[in-house]
N, C-alpha and C positions, 0 to 999 in steps of 0.2 A: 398190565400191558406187556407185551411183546411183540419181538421183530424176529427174522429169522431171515438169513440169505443163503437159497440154497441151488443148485446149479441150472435149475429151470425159473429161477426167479423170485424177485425176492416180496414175502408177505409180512403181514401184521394183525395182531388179534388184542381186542380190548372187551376188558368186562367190567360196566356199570353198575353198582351195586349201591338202592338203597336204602335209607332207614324203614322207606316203607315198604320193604321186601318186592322192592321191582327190581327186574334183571333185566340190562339191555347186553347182548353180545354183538360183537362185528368179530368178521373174518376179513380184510382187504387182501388184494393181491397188488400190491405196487407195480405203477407202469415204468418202470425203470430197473438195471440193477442197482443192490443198493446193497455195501456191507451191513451185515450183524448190527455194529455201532448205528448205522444210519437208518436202517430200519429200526432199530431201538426207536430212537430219536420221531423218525413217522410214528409210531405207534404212541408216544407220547403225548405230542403234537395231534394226532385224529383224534385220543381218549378225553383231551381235553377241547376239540371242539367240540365233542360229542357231549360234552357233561355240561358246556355253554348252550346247545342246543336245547337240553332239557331242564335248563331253569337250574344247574346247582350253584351253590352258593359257597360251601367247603369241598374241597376235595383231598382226597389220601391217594396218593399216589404207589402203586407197591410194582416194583420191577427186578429182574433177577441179573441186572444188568449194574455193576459196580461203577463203571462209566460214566452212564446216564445219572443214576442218584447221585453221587461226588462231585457233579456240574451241578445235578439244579440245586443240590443243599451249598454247592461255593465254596467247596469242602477241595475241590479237585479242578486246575483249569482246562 
């Protein structure tokens, strides 16, 4: 997952990956702006509706956002 806020607006991109070699992609463009941090957090937040959508049961989470990981491991308030 990732977010991205850039001066025309801010988007999100998640890639579903699984055991049995199915790929789901999304690109959103978010109706709002929304920092870096907050589109992180959307992107989050859509990758894990999206993985509820399709029946998963475990999920890995991998983001390049120190932020985001350090809240949701509890690690960082």
């Amino acid at each position: 997952m990732d977010g991205v806020s850039i001066a025309w607006g801010s988007r999100v991109g998640i890639v579903l990956d699984s055991l049995e070699v199915i790929r789901v992609e999304r690109l959103l463009r978010l109706g709002f702006y929304a920092s870096n941090n907050e589109a992180d957090y959307e992107a989050l937040v859509d990758g894990l509706r999206a993985a509820v959508k399709v029946g998963a049961i475990d999920v890995e989470i991998h983001s390049d956002s120190h932020l985001v990981v350090s809240q949701v491991e509890k690690d960082f308030e």
